[in-house]
ZAMARGU-4260 file (C-alpha; in steps of 0.2 Angstrom, whole numbers, plus 5000, padded with zeros to 4 digits):
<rodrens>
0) 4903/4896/5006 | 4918/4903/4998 | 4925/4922/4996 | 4910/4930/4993 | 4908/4933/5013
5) 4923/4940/5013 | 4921/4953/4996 | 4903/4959/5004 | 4910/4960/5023 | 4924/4970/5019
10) 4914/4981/5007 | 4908/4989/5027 | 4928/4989/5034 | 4934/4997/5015 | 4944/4981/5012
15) 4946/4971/4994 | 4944/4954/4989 | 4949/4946/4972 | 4938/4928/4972 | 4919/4924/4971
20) 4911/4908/4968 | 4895/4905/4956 | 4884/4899/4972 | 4889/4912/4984 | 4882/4926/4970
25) 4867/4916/4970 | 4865/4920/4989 | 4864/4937/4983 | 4852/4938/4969 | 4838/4926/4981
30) 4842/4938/4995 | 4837/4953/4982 | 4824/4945/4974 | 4811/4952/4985 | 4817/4969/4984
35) 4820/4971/4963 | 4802/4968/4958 | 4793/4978/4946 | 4779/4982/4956 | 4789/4988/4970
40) 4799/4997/4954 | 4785/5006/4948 | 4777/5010/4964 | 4792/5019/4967 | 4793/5029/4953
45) 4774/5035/4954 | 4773/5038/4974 | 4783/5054/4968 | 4770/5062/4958 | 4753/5052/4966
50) 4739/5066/4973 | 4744/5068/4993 | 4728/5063/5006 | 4723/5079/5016 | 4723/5079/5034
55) 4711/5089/5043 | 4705/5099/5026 | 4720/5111/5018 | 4730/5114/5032 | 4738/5101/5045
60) 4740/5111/5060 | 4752/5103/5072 | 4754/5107/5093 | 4773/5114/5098 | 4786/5102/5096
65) 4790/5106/5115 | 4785/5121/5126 | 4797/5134/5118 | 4795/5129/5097 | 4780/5132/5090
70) 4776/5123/5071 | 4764/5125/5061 | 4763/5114/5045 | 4751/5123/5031 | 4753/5109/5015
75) 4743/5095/5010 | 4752/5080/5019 | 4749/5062/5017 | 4739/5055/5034 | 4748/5054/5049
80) 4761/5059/5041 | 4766/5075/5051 | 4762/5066/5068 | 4773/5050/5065 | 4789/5061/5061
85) 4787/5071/5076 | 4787/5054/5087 | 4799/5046/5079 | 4811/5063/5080 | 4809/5067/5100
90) 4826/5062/5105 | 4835/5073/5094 | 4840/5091/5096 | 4828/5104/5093 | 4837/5112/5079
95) 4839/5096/5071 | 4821/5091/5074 | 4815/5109/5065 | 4827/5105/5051 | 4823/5087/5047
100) 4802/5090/5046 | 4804/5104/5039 | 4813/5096/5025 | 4803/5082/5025 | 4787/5089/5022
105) 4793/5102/5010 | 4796/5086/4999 | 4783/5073/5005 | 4770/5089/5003 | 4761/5099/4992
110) 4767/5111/4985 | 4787/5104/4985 | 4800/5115/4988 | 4815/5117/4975 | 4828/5114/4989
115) 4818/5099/4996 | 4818/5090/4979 | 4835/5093/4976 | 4841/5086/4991 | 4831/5071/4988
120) 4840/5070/4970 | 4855/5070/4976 | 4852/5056/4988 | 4859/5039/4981 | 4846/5027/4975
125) 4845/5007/4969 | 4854/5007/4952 | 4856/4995/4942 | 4870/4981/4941 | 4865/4976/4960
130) 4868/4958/4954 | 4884/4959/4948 | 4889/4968/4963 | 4886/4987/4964 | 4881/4989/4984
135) 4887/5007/4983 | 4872/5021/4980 | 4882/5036/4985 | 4870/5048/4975 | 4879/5065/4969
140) 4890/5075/4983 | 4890/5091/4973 | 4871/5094/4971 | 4868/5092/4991 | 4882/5106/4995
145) 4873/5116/4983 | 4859/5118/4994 | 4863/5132/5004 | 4856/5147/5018 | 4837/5138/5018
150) 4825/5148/5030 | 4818/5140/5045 | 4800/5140/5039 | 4792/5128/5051 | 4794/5138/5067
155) 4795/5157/5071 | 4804/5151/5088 | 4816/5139/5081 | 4834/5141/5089 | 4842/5142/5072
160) 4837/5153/5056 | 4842/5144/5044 | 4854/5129/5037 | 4862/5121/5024 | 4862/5102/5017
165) 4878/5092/5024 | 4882/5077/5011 | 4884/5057/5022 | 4884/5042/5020 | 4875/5029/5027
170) 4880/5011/5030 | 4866/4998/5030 | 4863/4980/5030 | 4849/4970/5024 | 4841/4958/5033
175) 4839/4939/5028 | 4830/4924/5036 | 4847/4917/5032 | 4865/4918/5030 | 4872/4935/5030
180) 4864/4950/5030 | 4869/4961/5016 | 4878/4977/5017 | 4872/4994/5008 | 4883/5012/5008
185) 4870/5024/5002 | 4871/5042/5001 | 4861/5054/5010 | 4857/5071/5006 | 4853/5082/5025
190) 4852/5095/5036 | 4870/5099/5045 | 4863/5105/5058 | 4861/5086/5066 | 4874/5078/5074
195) 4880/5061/5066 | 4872/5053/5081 | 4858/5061/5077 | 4857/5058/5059 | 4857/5039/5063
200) 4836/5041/5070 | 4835/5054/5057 | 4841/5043/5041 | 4832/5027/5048 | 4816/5038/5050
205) 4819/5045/5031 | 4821/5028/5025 | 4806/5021/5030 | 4795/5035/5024 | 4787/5037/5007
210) 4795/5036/4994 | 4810/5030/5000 | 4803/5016/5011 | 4794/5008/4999 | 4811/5001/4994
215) 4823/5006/5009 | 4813/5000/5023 | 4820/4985/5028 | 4838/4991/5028 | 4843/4992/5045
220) 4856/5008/5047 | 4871/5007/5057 | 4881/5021/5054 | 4881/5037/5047 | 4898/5047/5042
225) 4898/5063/5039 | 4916/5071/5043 | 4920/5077/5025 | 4923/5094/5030 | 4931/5093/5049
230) 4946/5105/5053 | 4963/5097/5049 | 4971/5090/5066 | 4987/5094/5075 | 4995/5078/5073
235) 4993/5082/5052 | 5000/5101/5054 | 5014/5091/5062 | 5017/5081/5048 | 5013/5093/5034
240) 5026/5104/5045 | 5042/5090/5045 | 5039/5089/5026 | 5038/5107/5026 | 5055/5110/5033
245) 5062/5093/5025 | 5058/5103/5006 | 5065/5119/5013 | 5079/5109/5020 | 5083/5103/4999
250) 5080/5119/4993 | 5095/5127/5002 | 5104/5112/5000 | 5100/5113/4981 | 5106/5130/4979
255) 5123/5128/4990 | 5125/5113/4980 | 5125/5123/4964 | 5136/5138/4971 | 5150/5125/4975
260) 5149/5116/4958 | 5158/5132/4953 | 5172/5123/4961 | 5175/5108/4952 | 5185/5093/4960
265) 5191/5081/4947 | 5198/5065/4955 | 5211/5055/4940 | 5214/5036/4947 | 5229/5030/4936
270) 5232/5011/4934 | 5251/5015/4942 | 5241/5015/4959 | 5241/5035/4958 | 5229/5048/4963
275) 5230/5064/4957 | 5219/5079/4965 | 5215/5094/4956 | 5206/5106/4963 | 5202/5123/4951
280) 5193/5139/4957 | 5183/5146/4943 | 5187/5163/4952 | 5204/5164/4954 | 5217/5162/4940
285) 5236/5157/4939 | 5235/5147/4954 | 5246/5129/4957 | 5238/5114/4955 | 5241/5102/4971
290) 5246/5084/4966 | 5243/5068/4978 | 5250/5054/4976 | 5243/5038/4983 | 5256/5021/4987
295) 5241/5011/4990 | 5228/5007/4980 | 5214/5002/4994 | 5214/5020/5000 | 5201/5020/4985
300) 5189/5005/4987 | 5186/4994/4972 | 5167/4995/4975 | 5163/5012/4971 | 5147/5014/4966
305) 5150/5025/4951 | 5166/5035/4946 | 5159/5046/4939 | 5149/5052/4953 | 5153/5067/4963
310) 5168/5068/4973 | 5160/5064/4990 | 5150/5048/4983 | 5167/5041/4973 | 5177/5038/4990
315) 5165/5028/5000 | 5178/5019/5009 | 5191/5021/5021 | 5198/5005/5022 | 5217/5001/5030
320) 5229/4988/5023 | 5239/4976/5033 | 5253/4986/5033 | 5245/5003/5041 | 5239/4991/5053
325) 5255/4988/5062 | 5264/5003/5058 | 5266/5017/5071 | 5259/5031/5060 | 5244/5029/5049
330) 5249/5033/5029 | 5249/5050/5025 | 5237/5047/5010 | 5225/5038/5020 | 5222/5052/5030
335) 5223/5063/5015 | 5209/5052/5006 | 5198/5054/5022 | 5199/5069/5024 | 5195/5072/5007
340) 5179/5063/5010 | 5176/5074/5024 | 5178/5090/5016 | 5169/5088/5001 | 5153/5074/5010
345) 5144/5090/5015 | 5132/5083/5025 | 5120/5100/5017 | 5123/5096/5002 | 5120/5078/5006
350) 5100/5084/5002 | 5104/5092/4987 | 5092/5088/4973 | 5105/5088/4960 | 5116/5075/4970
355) 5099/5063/4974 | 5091/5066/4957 | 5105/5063/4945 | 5111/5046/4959 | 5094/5041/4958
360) 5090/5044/4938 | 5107/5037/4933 | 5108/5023/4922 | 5123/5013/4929 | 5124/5002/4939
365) 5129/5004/4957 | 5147/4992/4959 | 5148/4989/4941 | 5161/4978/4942 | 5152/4965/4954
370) 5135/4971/4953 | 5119/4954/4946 | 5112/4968/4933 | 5098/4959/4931 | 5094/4960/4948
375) 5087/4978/4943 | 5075/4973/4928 | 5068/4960/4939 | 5064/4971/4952 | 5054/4982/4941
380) 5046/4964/4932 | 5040/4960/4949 | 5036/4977/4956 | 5023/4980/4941 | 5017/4960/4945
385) 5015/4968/4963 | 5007/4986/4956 | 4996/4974/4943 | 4988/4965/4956 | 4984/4978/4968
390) 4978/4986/4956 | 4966/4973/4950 | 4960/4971/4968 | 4955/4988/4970 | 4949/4991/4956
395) 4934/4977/4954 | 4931/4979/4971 | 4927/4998/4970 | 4919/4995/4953 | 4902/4993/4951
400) 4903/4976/4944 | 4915/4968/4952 | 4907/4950/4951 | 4911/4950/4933 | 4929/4949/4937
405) 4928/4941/4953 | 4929/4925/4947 | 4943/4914/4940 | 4954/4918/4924 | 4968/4911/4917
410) 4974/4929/4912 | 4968/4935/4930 | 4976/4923/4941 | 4993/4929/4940 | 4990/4947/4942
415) 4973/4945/4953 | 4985/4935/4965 | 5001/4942/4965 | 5005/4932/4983 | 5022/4926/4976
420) 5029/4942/4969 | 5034/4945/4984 | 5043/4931/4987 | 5054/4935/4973 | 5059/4954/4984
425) 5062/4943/4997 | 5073/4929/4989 | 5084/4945/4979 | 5086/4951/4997 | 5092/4936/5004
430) 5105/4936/4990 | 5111/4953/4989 | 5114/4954/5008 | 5123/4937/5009 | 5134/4938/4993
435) 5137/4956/4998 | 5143/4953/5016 | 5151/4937/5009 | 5163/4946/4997 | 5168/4959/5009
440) 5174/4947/5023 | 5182/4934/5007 | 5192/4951/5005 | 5198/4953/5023 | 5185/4966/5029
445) 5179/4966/5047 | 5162/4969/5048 | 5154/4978/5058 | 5139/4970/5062 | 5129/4986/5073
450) 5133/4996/5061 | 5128/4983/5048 | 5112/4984/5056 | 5110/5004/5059 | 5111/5007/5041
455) 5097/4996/5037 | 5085/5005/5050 | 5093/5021/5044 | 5091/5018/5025 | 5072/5010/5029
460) 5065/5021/5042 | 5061/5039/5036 | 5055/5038/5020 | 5043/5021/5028 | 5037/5033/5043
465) 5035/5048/5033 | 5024/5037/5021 | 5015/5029/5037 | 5009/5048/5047 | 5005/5054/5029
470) 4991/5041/5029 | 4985/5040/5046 | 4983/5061/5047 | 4985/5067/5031 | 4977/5056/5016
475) 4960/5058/5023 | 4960/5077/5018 | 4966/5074/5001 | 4953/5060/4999 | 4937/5072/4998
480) 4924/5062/4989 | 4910/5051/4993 | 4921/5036/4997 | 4931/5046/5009 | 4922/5034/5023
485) 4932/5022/5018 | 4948/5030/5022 | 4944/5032/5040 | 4942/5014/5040 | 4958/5012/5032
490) 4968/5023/5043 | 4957/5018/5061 | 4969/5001/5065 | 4984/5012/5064 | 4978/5022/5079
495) 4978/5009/5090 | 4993/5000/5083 | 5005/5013/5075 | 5019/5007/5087 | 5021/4990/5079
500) 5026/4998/5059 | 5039/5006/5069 | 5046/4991/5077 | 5043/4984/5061 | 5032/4969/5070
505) 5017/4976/5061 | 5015/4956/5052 | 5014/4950/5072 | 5005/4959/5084 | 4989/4957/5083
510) 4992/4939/5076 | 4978/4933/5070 | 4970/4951/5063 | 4968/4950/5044 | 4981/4960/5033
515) 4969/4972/5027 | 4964/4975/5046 | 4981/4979/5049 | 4990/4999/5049 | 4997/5000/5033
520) 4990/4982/5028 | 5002/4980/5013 | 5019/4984/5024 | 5020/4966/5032 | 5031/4964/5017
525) 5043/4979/5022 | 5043/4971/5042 | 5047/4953/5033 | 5063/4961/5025 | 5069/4969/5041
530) 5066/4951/5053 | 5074/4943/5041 | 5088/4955/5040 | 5092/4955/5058 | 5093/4935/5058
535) 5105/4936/5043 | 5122/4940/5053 | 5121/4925/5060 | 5119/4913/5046 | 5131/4923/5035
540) 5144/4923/5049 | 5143/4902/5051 | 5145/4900/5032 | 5161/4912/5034 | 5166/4902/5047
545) 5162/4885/5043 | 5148/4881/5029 | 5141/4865/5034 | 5138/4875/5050 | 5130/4889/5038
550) 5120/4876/5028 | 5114/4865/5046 | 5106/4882/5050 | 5098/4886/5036 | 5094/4866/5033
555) 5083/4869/5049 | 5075/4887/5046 | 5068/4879/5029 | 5063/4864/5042 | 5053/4874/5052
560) 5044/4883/5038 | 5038/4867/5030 | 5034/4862/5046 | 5024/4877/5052 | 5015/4880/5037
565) 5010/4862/5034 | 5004/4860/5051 | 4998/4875/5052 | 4988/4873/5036 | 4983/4855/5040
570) 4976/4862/5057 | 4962/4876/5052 | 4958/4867/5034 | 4966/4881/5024 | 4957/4880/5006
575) 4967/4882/4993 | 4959/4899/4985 | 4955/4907/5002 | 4939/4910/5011 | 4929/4897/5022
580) 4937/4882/5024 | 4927/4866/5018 | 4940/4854/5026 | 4934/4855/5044 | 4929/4872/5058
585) 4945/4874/5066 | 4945/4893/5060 | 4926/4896/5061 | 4930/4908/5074 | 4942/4919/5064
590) 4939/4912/5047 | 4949/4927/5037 | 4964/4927/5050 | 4980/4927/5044 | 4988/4907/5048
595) 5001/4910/5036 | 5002/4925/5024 | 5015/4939/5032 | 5023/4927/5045 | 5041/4925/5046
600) 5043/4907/5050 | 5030/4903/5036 | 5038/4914/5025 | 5056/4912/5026 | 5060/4898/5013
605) 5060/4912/4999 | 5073/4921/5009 | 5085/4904/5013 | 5083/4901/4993 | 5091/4919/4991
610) 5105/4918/5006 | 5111/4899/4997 | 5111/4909/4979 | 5122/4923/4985 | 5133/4910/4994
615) 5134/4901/4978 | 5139/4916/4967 | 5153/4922/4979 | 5161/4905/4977 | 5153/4894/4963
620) 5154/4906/4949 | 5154/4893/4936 | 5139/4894/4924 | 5148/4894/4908 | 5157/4875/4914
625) 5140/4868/4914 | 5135/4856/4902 | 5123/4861/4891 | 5112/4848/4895 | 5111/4850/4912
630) 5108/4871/4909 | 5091/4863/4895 | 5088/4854/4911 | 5085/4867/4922 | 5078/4879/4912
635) 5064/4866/4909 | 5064/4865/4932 | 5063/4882/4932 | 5049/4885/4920 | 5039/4873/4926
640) 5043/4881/4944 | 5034/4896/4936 | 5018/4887/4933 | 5016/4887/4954 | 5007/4905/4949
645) 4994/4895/4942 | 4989/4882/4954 | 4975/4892/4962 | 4968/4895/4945 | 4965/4874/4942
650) 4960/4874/4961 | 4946/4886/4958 | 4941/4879/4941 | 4944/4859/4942 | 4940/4847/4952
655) 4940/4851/4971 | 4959/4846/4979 | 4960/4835/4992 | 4965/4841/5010 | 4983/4834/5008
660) 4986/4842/4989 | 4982/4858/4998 | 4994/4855/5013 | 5005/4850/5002 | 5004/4867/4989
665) 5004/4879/5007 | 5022/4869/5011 | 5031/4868/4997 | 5022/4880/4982 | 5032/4897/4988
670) 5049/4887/4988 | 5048/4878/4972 | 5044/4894/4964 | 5058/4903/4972 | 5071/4889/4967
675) 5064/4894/4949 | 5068/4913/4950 | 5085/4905/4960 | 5091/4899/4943 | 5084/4913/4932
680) 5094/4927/4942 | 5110/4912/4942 | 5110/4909/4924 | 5110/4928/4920 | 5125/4932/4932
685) 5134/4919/4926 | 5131/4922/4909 | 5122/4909/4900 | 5103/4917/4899 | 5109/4925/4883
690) 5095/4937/4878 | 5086/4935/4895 | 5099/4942/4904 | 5101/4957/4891 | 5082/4959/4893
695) 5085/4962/4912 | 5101/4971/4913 | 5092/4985/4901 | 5101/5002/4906 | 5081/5007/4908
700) 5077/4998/4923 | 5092/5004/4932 | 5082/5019/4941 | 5066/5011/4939 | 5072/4996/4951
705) 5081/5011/4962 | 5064/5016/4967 | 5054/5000/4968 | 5055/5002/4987 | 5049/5019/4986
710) 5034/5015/4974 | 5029/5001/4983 | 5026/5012/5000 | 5017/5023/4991 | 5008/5016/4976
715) 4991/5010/4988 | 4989/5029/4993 | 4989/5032/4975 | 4974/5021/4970 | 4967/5025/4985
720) 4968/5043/4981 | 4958/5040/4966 | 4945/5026/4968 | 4939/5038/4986 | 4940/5054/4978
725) 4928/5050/4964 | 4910/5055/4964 | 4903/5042/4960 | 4909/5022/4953 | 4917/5017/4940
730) 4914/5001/4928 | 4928/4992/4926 | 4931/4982/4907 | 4947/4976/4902 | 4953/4993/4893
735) 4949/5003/4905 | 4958/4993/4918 | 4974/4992/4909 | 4971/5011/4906 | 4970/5014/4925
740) 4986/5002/4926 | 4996/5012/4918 | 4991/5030/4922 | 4994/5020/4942 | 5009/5016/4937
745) 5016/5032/4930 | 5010/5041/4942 | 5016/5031/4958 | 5033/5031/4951 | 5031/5050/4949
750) 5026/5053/4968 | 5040/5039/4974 | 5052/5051/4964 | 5049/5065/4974 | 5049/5054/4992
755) 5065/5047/4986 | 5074/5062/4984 | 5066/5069/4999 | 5067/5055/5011 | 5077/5040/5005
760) 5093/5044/4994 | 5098/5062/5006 | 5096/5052/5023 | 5109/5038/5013 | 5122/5053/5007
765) 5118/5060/5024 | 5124/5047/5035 | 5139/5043/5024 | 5143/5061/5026 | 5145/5062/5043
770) 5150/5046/5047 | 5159/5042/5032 | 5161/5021/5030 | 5178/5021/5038 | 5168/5017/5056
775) 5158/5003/5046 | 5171/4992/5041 | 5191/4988/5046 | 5201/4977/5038 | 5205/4959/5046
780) 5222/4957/5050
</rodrens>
């Protein structure tokens, strides 16, 4: 049975699902069939308004509830009516027992009470488009809390005088002879003065009750969530606090920022090897000008990120020449150059907005003269593949009719299983941090390697913790619609396991748990990055030191991935489209576990595919010398390399593959595809993509790759923020959806804005202010 199991199990846990299969849907309209008649229909609609049997003539007089409440029902109830609520309420409180008959019988009797049939409005009821997926009745949220200050009625005695109606949710499951039971969210309309323990005897009792058990009476409830209005927690006026005093921290840093801009610094760089320092006070007139003079030209380094920054971000290194090495006294304008950088690297002004925004809005590109431009319009490409997708996800899984897109598509396989996008962040990575390293040390620069990892963790860590305590304390109180349920079972793994995001081990530990069971289910990426990082030094350092050492290594990391995963996949039958396997049991007890997705020795062949590229740039830049038939040739690889996106789509729709072609696709299918991206981003920095490397190197995506790390913490929370907040579902079309994609889009980049240039770019000027780079790096003598 394929992913159906999965899209209706985690519609409980407040998980997605993008696949469906024709028979499993089947499963669901049989095990509905007795429940969508049109008797049971119309039987439905006239128990509302059918003339009510009296008990005991006009008045049903009932005994006290217990020795101190007295009740006295005076309607025309149903028969028995009064006496089977009162047993099945007698182990709830008393207050919640007065409440619930009370409201009961004012609805179910004659005469009805406004309040009493409002609150019954309100509650979600069957809706159409059940067979195409809609499981989710939440009723309207807004007409419950409307009902307000109701007198206790029923007893002269009770312990409370009146109460309002509290809006919940309830989460059900049908019951079926076989296979699965079905699970139901439905919306419940009742009195707040019962616990949600109570409201679990309460809501079974209402169900089962005329009208609504005509219909309900067979779902089985399990839990009732209520918590829409609890007072906000200390751990989330902790966090709201730390941003608090990070914005109030910008601020001043803003406005001191601006004060000292009055004092321009203009730094000249001649091509005579000459640096000439002016400093002008806009206050103070007929003053010298003090000139510097530099003898060495690698007291400026030849990587800075953009002249035409600021003072403090154009000197970035401090880097010593062979000759100040031996000599007894450093050079005077070494020193001078540092403590330049000093001086004006404030490290206040390092949160300045106007230094973050205009670095992070600038169109050029950082180390212009050795930078892969097209390494920024491929980041965004594949950020939007990686917005696109989750996007898709959510969407039809929160819609109510997400059957009808929960099938395969040739247009939706790419963006409905966007697995391989990031393969393409991981294999850019790989490069950048190899041919990066790669040239520093081909120029005589001692690394140093502690530092080469500090920075990572630094640059990496506060805007990816701030983004993790915002969604296990805070996102729940901005989430304040029916769906705000599923939040809480968002947010709940991260209680137990919020250590492992922090030792970025989050794709570990638990092993087996499904991704979307995981804290912050989407970062297994961000903890791939940072493993794979911490491995890198070594590799980079054998191919310094000896490349068939280097290329040994990395010959027997790509062995072990294609080992692992084949075995791996061979072993628990993986299918090839997900779900249950059809091969053999060997994962019937975790059939949804994650084998292979977010593990680092399953996933590392992207990364080795990046790490070869960047060793190939630093020292086989020769693309233009290629014969042009060789380049037709690879283009034609490449492209059909591409087509690995598609594979799923003709597993899904053709013939069933064989248990070796999907062993087969799981081993080598993410490496083919990055050899593919290998050669785009090769061709374009080596100039023979022609208009594709134009495409990519397009000034506009220089800040929108900047903050692809930022929008990719922070785009879930976005959706999330949406689909839960809403009153009720929406139904999803093509139009629509691309609508939602783009105002997504826009908006995530707009929020990832804002965390950049509060918790990534000032924490990156910060530590180059107060360390500088001269610690990080020292020439090789």
């Amino acid at each position: 049975m394929p992913l159906v199991v999965l899209a209706l199990i985690v519609l409980v846990s407040g998980g997605t699902c993008s696949s469906q299969s024709d028979s499993s849907l089947n499963e669901i309209h049989h095990g509905f069939a007795d429940y969508l008649t049109l008797d049971s229909a119309l039987f439905h609609l006239t128990s509302l308004f059918q003339p009510s049997v009296r008990q005991n003539g006009d008045v049903t007089e009932l005994g006290p509830l217990n020795a101190a409440v007295d009740v006295n029902v005076t309607k025309d109830c149903p028969a028995g009516y009064v006496d089977e609520i009162v047993s099945r309420l007698s182990n709830v409180s008393e207050e919640c027992r007065v409440a619930s008959v009370q409201t009961m019988v004012d609805f179910n009797c004659s005469p009805k009470e406004r309040y009493a049939v409002k609150m019954y409005d309100a509650m979600g009821k069957l809706e159409s488009n059940v067979l195409r997926g809609d499981l989710r009745w939440f009723g309207s949220m807004q007409e419950c809390r409307e009902v307000v200050d109701v007198p206790v009625n029923l007893s002269t005695s009770s312990p409370t005088s009146s109460f309002n109606a509290q809006y919940c949710v309830a989460t059900c499951l049908f019951p079926r002879s076989s296979g699965f039971d079905i699970p139901v969210q439905l919306g419940v309309c009742v009195p707040d003065v019962c616990t949600q323990e109570e409201l679990l005897t309460v809501v079974s009792l209402g169900l089962d009750l005329r009208p609504l058990g005509v219909l309900f009476k067979r779902l089985n409830v399990i839990d009732v969530y209520c918590e829409y209005d609890d007072p906000i927690t200390t751990e989330a006026i902790v966090v709201i606090s730390v941003i608090g005093f990070v914005v109030t921290l910008v601020a001043v840093a803003t406005i001191v920022d601006y004060v000292k801009r009055k004092k321009r610094v203009t730094i000249e760089i001649t091509s005579e090897k000459e640096a000439a320092i002016k400093v002008t006070s806009s206050g103070e007139d007929n003053k010298e000008n003090a000139n510097h003079e530099d003898s060495n030209q690698n007291n400026v380094d030849e990587t800075n990120k953009d002249k035409h920054d600021d003072i403090y971000d154009v000197i970035e290194e401090c880097e010593h020449d062979n000759k100040a090495e031996t000599a007894t006294q450093p050079d005077k304008t070494e020193t001078q150059s540092c403590d330049i950088e000093q001086q004006t690297s404030n490290p206040l002004r390092a949160f300045s907005l106007i230094t973050s925004g205009s670095r992070i809005l600038s169109t050029d590109y950082d180390n212009e003269s050795q930078t892969i431009s097209a390494v920024y319009g491929m980041k965004f490409l594949t950020m939007m593949w990686v917005f696109y997708g989750m996007n898709y996800e959510v969407s039809i899984t929160l819609s109510i009719n997400f059957t009808d897109y929960a099938g395969a598509s040739i247009i939706a396989q790419p963006i409905g299983d966007p697995s391989m996008s990031t393969d393409t962040y991981l294999l850019i990575s790989g490069m950048l941090v190899t041919y990066q390293t790669l040239m520093a040390l081909k120029q005589n620069i001692k690394v140093n390697w502690l530092v080469f990892l500090f920075k990572k963790l630094w640059r990496f860590g506060p805007s990816y913790y701030i983004v993790l305590f915002v969604y296990m304390y805070c996102l729940v109180y901005v989430c304040q619609g029916p769906m705000q349920f599923m939040v809480e079972r968002y947010v709940a793994p991260c209680y137990d396991y919020w250590w492992t995001n922090l030792l970025y081990i989050q794709n570990l530990y638990p092993y087996l748990d499904p991704i979307r069971k995981r804290c912050m289910g989407w970062s297994w990426h961000i903890c791939l990055l940072m493993q794979y990082f911490i491995i890198s030094p070594f590799i980079i350092m054998a191919l310094h030191w000896k490349k068939s050492v280097g290329f040994l290594i990395i010959g027997l990391l790509f062995a072990m991935d294609f080992v692992s995963t084949g075995l791996i996949s061979w072993y628990y039958g993986l299918p090839p489209v997900g779900g249950l396997s059809y091969y053999n049991d060997n994962a019937a007890d975790a059939p949804f576990a994650d084998y292979l997705y977010s593990k680092p020795h399953t996933r590392i062949s992207s990364y080795l595919v990046g790490m070869c590229l960047g060793y190939i740039l630093v020292h086989h830049k020769r693309g233009k010398n290629m014969h042009w038939f060789f380049q037709v040739v690879c283009w034609l690889l490449s492209t059909a390399g591409f087509w690995m996106v598609y594979a799923k789509y003709w597993a899904a729709t053709g013939d069933p593959w064989t248990h070796t072609m999907t062993v087969l696709f799981y081993t080598f299918s993410r490496f083919i595809y990055s050899v593919a991206v290998a050669w785009c981003l090769f061709a374009c920095a080596t100039g023979i993509a022609g208009p594709i490397n134009r495409f990519l190197s397009w000034r506009f995506f220089v800040p929108m790759g900047r903050l692809t790390y930022c929008v990719y913490l922070i785009h879930p929370l976005v959706m999330i923020k949406f689909w839960t907040g809403a009153e009720s579902q929406m139904f999803v079309s093509d139009l629509n959806y691309l609508y939602l994609f783009i105002s997504h889009l826009i908006f995530s980049y707009f929020v990832a804005f804002f965390l950049a240039i509060l918790f990534e770019r000032p924490f990156i000027q910060f530590e180059k202010a107060v360390f500088g780079r001269c610690y990080s790096t020292k020439p090789r003598s």
